[in-house]
N, C-alpha and C positions, 0 to 999 in steps of 0.2 A: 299680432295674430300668430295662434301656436297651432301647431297641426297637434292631435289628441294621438293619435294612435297607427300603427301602421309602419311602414318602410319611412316614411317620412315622421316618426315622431319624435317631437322636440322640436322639429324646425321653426324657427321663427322668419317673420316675414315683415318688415316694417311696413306700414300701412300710411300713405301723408294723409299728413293733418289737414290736406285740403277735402278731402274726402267729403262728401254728402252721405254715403253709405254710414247703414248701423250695423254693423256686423255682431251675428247669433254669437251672446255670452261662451267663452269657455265653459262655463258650466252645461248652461242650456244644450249647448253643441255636445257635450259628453254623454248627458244623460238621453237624447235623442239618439242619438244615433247605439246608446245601450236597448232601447226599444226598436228600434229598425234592426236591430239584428237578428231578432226574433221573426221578422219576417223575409228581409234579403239576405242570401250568401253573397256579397259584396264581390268574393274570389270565384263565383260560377258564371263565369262569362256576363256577367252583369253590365248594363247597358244604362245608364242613367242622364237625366234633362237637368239642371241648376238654370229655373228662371230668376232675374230678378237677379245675378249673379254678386255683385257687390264688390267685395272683395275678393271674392273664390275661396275664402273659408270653408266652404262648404263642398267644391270641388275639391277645394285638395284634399279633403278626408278622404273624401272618394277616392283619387286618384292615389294618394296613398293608402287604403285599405283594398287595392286590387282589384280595381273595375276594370272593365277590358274597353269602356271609351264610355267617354263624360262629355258632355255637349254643354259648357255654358253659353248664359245667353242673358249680355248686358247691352241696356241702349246708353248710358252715359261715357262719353268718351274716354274721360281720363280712366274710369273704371278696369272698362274694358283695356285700355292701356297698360294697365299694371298687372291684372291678372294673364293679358299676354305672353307680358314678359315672365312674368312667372312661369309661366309653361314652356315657357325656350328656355329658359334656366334651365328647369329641374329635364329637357330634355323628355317631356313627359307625350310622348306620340299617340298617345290613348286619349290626351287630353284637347279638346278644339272650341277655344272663345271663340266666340259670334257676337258680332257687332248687332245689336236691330232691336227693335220695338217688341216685347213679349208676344202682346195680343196679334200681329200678325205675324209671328214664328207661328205660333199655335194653330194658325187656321191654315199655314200655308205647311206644316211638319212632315206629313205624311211618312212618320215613325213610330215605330214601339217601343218602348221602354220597361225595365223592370220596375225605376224609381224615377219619381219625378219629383224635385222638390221648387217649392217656390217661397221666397221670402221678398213679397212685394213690399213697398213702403207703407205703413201702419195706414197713414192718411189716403191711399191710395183709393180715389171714388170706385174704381171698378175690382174692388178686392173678392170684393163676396162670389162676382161671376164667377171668380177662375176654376173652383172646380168642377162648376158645367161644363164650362169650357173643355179643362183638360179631360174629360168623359164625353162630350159631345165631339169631340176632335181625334178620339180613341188614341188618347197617348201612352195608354198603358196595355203592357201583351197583359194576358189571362194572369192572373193572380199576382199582376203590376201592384205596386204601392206611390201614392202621393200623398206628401208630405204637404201640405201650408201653414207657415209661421205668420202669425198674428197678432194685432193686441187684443186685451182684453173681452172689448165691445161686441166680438161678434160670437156667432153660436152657427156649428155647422152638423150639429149632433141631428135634424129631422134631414139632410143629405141622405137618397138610398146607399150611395157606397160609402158612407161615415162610419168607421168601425171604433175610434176612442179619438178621448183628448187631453193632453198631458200641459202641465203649465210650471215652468219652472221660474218665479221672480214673475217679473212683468213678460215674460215671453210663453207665448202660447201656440204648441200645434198641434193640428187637428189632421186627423189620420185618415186617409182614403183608400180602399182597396176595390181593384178590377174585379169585380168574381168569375171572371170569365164565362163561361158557357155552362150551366147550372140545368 
């Protein structure tokens, strides 16, 4: 696993083989996070959620591209184990894994965030709820963006806050934005 971009780029991070996680293609993760820039300044006090955290591939961009605090949040042990220690490594104080179950961070959060991303397991029965969820649970301040990474099969484009959806290879995600107060 390569961080793309950022204070941290180039770093690599060996990932074990015992892993369950699918961690977002280096490409996929390149060219995402080229379209989330156009929505989040990442360096303006930016606050962001990593559900479903995995690896922390997806934290660490974050935390290397200057979030001012990244909240993962993985329920598999060894997971959360290694992206841990990754964060005591890198000495990263902005950065905070969480041990727990997604669906009740989410109900229990009572935070805002600029970006929330989620990359549940493809198979995952309850995939489609999550961005009810993350809008019925207001995880996003005013003109917040959520991100969920998916396969294929699903279509989130009649969602009210579904603004596009990009698909590089077999990975797919679909864009969500807060509109705030309108």
């Amino acid at each position: 696993m390569r961080v793309i971009t950022g204070t941290l780029k180039g770093r690599h991070f060996d990932v074990p083989r015992s892993f369950k996680a699918r961690p977002t293609t280096d490409f996929a993760k390149e060219n995402l996070f080229n379209v989330v820039r156009a929505y989040i300044d990442f360096e303006d006090d930016c606050e962001a959620l990593d559900l479903f955290t995995g690896t922390g591939s997806i934290s660490l961009e974050l935390v290397s591209r200057g979030c001012k605090r990244v909240i993962s949040v993985e329920k598999e042990p060894l997971h959360y184990t290694f992206i841990n220690k990754i964060a005591k490594e890198l000495k990263a104080e902005q950065w905070l894994p969480l041990r727990g179950d997604v669906f009740k961070y989410i109900t229990r959060c009572g935070e805002k965030f600029d970006f929330v991303f989620a990359d549940p397991p493809y198979a995952l029965k309850e995939l489609a709820t999550i961005p009810d969820l993350v809008f019925e649970h207001n995880l996003l301040k005013d003109d917040g963006l959520f991100v969920l990474e998916h396969g294929k099969d699903y279509d989130f484009s009649e969602h009210p806050n579904f603004v596009e959806h990009r698909h590089y290879g077999s990975v797919n995600f679909s864009f969500f934005k807060n509109k705030g107060e309108e």
